[in-house]
mmCIF file as gemmi writes it, N, C-alpha and C atoms, coordinates in Angstrom:
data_model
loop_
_atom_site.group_PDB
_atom_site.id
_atom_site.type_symbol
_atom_site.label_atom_id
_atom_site.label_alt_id
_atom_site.label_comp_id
_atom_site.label_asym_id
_atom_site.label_entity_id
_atom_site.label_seq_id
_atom_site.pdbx_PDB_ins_code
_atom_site.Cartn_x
_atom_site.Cartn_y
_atom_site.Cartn_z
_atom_site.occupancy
_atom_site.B_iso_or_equiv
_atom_site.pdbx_formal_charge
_atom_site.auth_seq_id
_atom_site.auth_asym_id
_atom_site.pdbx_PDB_model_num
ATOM 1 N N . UNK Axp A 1 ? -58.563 11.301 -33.275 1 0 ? 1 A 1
ATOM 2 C CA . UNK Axp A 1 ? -58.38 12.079 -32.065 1 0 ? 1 A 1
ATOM 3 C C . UNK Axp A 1 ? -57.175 13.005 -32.195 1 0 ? 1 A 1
ATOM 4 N N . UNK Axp A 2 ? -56.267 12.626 -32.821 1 0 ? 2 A 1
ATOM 5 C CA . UNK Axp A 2 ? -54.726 13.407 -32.711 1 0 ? 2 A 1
ATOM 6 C C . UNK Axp A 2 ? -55.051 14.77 -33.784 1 0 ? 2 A 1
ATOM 7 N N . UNK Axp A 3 ? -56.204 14.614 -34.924 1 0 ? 3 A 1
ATOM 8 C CA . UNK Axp A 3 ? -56.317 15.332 -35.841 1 0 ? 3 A 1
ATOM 9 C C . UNK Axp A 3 ? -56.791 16.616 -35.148 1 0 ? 3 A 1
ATOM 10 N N . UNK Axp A 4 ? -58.58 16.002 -33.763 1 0 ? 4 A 1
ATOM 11 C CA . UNK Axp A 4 ? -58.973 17.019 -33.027 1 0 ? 4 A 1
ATOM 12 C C . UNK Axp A 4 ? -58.125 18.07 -32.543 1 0 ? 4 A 1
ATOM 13 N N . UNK Axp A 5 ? -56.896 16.923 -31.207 1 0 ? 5 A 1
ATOM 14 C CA . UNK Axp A 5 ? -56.168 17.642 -30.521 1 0 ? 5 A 1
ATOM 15 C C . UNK Axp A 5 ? -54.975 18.736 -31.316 1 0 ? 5 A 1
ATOM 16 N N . UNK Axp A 6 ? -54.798 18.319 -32.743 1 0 ? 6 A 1
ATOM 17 C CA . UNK Axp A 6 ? -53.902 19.196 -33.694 1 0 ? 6 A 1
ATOM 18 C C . UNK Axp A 6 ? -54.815 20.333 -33.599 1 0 ? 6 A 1
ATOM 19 N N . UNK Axp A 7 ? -56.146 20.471 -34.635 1 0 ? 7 A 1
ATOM 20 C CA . UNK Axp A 7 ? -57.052 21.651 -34.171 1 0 ? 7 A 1
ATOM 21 C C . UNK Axp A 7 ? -57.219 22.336 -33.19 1 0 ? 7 A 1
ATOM 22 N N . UNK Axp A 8 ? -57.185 21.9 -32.095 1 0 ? 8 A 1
ATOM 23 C CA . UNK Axp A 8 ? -57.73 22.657 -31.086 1 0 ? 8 A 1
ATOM 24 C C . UNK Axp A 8 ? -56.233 23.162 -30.738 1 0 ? 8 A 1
ATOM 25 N N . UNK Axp A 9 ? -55.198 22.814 -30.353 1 0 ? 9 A 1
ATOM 26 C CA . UNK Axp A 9 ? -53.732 23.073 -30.516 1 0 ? 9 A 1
ATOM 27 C C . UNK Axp A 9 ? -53.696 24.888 -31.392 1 0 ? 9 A 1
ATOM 28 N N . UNK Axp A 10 ? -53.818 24.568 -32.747 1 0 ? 10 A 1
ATOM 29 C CA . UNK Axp A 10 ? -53.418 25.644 -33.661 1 0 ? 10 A 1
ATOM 30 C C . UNK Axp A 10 ? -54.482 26.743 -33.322 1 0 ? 10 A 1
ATOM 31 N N . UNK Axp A 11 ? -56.044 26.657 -33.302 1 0 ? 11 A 1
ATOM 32 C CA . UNK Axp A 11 ? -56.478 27.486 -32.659 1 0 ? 11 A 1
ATOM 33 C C . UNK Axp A 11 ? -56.114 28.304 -31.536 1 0 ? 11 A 1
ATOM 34 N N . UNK Axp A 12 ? -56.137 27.589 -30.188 1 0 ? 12 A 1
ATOM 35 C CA . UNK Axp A 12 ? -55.511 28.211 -29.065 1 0 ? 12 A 1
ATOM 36 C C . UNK Axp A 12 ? -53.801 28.984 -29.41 1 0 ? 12 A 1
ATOM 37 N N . UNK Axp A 13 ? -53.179 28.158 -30.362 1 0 ? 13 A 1
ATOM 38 C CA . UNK Axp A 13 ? -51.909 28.852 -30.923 1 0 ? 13 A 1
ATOM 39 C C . UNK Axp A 13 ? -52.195 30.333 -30.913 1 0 ? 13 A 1
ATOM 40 N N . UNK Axp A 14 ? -53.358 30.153 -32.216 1 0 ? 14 A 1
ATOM 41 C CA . UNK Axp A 14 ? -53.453 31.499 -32.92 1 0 ? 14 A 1
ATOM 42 C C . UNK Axp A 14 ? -53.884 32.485 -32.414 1 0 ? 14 A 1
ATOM 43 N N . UNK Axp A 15 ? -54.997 32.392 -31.528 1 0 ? 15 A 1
ATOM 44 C CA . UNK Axp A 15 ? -55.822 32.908 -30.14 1 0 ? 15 A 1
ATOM 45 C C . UNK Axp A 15 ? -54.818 33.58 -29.08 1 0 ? 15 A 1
ATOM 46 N N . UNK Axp A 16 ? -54.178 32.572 -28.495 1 0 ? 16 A 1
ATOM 47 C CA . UNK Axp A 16 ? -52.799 33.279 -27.883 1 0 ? 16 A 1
ATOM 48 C C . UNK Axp A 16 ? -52.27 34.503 -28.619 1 0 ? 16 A 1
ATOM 49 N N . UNK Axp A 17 ? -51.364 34.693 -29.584 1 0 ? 17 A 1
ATOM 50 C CA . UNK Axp A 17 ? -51.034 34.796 -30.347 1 0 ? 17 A 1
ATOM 51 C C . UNK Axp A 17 ? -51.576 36.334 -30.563 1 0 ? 17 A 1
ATOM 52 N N . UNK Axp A 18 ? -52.684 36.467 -31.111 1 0 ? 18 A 1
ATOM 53 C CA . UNK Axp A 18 ? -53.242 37.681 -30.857 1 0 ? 18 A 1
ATOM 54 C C . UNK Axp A 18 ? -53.574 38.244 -29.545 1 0 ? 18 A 1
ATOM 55 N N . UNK Axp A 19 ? -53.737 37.585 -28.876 1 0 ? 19 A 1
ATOM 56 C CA . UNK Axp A 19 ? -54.117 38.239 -27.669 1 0 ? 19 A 1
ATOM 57 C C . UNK Axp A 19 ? -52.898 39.005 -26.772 1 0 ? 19 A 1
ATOM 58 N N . UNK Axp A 20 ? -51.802 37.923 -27.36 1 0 ? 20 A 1
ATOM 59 C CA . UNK Axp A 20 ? -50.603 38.722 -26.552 1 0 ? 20 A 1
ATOM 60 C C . UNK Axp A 20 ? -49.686 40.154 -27.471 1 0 ? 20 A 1
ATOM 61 N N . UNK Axp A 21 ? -50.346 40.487 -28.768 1 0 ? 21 A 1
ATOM 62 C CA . UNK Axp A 21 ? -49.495 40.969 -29.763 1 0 ? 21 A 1
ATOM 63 C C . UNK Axp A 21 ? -50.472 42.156 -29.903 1 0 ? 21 A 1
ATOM 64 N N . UNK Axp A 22 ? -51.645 41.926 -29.618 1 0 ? 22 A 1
ATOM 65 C CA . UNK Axp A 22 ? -52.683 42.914 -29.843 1 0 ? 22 A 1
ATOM 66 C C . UNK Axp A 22 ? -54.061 43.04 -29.058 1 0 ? 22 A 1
ATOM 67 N N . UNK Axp A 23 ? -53.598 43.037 -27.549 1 0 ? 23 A 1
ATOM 68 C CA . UNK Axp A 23 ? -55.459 42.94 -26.69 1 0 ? 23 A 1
ATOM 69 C C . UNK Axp A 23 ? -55.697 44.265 -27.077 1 0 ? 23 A 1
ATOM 70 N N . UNK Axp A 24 ? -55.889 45.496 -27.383 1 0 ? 24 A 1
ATOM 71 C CA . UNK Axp A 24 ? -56.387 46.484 -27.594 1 0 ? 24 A 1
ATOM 72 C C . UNK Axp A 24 ? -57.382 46.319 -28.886 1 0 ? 24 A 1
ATOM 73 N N . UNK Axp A 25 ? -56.686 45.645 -30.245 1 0 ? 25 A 1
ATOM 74 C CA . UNK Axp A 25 ? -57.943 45.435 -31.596 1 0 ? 25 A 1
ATOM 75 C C . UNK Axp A 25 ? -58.514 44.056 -30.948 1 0 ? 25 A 1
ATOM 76 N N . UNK Axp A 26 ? -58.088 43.077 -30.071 1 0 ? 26 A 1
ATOM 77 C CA . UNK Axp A 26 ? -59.173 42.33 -29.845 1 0 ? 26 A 1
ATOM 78 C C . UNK Axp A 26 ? -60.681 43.178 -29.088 1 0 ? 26 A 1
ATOM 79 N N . UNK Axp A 27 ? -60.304 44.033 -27.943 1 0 ? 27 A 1
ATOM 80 C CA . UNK Axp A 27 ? -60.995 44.719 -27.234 1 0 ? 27 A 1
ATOM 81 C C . UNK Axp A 27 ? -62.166 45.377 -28.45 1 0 ? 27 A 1
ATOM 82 N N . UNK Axp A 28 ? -61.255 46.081 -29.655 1 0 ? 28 A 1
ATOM 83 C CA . UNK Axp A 28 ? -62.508 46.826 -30.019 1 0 ? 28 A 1
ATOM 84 C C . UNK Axp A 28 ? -62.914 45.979 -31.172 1 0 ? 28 A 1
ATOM 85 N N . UNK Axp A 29 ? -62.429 44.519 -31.382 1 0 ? 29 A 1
ATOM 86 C CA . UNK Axp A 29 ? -63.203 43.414 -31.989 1 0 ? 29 A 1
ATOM 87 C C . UNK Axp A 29 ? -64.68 43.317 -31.826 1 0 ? 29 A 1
ATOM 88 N N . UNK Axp A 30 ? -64.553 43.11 -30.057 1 0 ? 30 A 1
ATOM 89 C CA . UNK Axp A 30 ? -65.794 42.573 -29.587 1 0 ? 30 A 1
ATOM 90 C C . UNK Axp A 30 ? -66.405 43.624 -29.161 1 0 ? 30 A 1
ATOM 91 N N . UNK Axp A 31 ? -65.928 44.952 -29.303 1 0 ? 31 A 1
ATOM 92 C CA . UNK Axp A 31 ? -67.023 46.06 -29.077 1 0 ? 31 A 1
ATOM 93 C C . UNK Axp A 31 ? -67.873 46.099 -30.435 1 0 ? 31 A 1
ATOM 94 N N . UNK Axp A 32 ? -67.24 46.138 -31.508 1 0 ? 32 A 1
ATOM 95 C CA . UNK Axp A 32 ? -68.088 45.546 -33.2 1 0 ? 32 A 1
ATOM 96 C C . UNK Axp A 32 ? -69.012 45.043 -33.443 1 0 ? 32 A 1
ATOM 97 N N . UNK Axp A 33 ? -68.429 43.581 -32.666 1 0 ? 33 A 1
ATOM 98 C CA . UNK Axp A 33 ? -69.812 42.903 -32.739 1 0 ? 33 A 1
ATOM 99 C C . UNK Axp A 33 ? -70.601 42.714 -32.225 1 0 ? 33 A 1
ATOM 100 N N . UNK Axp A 34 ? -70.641 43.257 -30.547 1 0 ? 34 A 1
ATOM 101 C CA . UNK Axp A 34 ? -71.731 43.928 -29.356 1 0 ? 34 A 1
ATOM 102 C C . UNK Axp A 34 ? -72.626 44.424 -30.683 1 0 ? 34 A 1
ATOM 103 N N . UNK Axp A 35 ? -71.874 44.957 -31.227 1 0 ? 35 A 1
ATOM 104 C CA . UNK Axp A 35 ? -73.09 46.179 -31.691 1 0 ? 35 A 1
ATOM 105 C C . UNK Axp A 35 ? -73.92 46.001 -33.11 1 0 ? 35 A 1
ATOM 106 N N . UNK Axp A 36 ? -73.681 44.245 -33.591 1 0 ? 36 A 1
ATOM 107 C CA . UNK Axp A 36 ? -73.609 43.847 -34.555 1 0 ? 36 A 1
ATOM 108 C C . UNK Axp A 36 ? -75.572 43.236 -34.091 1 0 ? 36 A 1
ATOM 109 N N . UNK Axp A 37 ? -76.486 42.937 -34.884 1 0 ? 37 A 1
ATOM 110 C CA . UNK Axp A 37 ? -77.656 42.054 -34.581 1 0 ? 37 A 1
ATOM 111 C C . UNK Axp A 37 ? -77.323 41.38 -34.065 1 0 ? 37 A 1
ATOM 112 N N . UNK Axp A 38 ? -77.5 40.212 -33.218 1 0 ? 38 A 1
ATOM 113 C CA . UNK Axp A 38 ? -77.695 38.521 -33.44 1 0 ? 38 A 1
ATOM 114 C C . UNK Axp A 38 ? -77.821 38.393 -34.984 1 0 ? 38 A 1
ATOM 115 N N . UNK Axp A 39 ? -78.816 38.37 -35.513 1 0 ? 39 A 1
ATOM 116 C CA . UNK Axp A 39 ? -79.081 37.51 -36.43 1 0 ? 39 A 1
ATOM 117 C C . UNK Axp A 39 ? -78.066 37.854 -37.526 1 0 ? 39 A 1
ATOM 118 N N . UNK Axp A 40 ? -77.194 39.352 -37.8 1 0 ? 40 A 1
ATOM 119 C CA . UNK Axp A 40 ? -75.96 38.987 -38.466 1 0 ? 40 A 1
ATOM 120 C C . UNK Axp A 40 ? -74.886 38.769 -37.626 1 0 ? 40 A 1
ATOM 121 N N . UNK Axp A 41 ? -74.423 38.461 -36.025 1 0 ? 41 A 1
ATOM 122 C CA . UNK Axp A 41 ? -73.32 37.759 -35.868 1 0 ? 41 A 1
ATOM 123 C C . UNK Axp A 41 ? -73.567 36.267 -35.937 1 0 ? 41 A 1
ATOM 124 N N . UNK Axp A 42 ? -75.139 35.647 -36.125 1 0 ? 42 A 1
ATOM 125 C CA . UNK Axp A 42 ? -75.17 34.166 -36.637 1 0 ? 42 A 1
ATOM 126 C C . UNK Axp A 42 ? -74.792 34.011 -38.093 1 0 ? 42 A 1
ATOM 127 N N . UNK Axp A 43 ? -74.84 34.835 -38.791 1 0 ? 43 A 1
ATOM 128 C CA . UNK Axp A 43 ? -74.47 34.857 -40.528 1 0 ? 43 A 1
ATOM 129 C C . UNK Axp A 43 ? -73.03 34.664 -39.976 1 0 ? 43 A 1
ATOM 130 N N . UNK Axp A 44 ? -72.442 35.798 -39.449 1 0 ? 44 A 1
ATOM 131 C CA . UNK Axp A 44 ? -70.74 35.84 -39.332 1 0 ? 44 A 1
ATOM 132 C C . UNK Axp A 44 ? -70.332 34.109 -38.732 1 0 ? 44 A 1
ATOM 133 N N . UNK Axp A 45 ? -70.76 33.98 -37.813 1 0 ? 45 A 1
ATOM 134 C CA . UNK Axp A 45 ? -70.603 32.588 -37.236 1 0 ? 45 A 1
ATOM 135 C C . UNK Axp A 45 ? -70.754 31.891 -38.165 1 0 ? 45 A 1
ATOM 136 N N . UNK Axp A 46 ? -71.695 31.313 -39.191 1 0 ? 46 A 1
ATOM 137 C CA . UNK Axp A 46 ? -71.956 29.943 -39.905 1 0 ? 46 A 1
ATOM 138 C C . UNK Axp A 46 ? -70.95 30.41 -41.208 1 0 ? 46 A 1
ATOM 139 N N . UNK Axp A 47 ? -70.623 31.99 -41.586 1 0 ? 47 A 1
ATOM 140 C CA . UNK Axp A 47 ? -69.65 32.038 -42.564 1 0 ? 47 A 1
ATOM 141 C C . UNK Axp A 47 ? -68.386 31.501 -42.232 1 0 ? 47 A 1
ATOM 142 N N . UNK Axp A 48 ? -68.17 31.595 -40.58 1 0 ? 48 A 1
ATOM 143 C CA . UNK Axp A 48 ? -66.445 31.375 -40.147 1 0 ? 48 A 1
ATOM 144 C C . UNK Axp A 48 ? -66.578 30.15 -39.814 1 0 ? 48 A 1
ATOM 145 N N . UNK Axp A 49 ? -67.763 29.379 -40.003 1 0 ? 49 A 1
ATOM 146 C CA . UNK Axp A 49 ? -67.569 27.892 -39.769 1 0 ? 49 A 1
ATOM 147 C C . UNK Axp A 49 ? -67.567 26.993 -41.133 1 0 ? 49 A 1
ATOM 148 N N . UNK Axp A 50 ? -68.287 27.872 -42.469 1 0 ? 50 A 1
ATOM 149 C CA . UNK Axp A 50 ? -68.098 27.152 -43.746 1 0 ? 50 A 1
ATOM 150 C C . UNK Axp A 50 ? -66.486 27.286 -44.126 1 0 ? 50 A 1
ATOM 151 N N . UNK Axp A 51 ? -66.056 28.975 -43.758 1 0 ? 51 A 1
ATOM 152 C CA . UNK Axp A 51 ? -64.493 28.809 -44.57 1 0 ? 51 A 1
ATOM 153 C C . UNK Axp A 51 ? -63.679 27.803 -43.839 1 0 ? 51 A 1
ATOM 154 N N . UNK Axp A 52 ? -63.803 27.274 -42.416 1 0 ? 52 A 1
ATOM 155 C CA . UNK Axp A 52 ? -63.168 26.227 -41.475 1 0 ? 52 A 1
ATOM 156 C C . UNK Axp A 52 ? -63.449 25.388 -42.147 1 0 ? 52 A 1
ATOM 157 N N . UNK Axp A 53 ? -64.301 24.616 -42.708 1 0 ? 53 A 1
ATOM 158 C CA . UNK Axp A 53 ? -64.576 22.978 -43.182 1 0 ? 53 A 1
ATOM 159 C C . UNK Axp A 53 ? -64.242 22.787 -44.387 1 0 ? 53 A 1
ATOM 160 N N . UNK Axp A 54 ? -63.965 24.215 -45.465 1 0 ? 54 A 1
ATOM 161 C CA . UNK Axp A 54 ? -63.247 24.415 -46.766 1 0 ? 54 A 1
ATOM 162 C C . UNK Axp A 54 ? -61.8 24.214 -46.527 1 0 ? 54 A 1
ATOM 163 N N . UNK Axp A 55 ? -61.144 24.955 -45.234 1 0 ? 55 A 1
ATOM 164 C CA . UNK Axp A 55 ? -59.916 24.804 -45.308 1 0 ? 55 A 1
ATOM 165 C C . UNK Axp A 55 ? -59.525 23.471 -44.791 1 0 ? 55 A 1
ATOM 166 N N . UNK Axp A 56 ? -60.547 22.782 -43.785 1 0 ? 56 A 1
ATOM 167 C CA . UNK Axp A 56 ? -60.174 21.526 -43.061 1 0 ? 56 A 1
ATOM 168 C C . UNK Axp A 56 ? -60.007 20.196 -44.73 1 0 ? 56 A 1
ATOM 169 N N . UNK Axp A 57 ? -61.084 20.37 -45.424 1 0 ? 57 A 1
ATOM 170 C CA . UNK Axp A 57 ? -61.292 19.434 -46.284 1 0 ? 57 A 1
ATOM 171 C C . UNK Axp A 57 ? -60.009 19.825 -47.366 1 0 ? 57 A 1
ATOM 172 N N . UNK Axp A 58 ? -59.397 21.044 -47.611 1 0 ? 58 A 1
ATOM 173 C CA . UNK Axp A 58 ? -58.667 21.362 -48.386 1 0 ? 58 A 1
ATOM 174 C C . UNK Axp A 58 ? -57.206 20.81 -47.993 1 0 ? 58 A 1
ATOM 175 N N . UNK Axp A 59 ? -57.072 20.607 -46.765 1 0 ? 59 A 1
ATOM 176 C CA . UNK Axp A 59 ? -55.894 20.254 -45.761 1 0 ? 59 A 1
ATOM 177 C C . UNK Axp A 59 ? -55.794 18.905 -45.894 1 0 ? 59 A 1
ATOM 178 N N . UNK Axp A 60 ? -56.942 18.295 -45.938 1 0 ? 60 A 1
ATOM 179 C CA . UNK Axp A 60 ? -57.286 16.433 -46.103 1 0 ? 60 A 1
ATOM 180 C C . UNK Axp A 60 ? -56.898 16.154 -47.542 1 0 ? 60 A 1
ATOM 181 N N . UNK Axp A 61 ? -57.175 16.938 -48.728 1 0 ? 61 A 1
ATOM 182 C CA . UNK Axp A 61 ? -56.747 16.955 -49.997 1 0 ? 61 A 1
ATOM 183 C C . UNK Axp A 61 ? -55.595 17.041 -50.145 1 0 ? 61 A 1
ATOM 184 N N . UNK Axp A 62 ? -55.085 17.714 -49.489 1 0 ? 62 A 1
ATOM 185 C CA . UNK Axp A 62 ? -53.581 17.586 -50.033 1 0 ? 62 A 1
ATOM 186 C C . UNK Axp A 62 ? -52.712 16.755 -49.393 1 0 ? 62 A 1
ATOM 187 N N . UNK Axp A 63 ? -53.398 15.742 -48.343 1 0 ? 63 A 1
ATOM 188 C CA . UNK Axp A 63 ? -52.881 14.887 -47.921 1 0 ? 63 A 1
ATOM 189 C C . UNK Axp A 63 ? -52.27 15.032 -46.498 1 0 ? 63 A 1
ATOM 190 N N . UNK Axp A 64 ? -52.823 16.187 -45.656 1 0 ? 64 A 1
ATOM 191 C CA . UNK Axp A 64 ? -52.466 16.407 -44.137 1 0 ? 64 A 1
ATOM 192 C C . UNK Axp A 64 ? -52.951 15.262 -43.279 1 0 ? 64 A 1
């Protein structure tokens, strides 16, 4: 559970983070991918969820 609440922690960190340093490239982030298929913002999605479980398992390797 403490590992979840660490994750979800550094996310919202990072999320913050941009949002307060840069809402204007978030804004035309999501104008991008408005304009992106579905079926390649599901590619983008399952790519940003394989490099997450590379870096999660890479984090467990080195002993986090």
């Amino acid at each position: 559970m403490s590992w979840l609440l660490l994750g979800l922690g550094l996310v919202l960190m990072i999320e913050g983070l941009v949002y307060a340093l840069a809402p204007s490239v978030v804004e035309d982030l999501l104008e991008a991918l408005r304009q992106l298929p579905i079926d390649q913002r599901r590619v983008v999605g399952f790519l940003a969820l394989a490099l997450g479980v590379v870096l999660v398992l890479g984090a467990v390797s080195l002993g986090l």
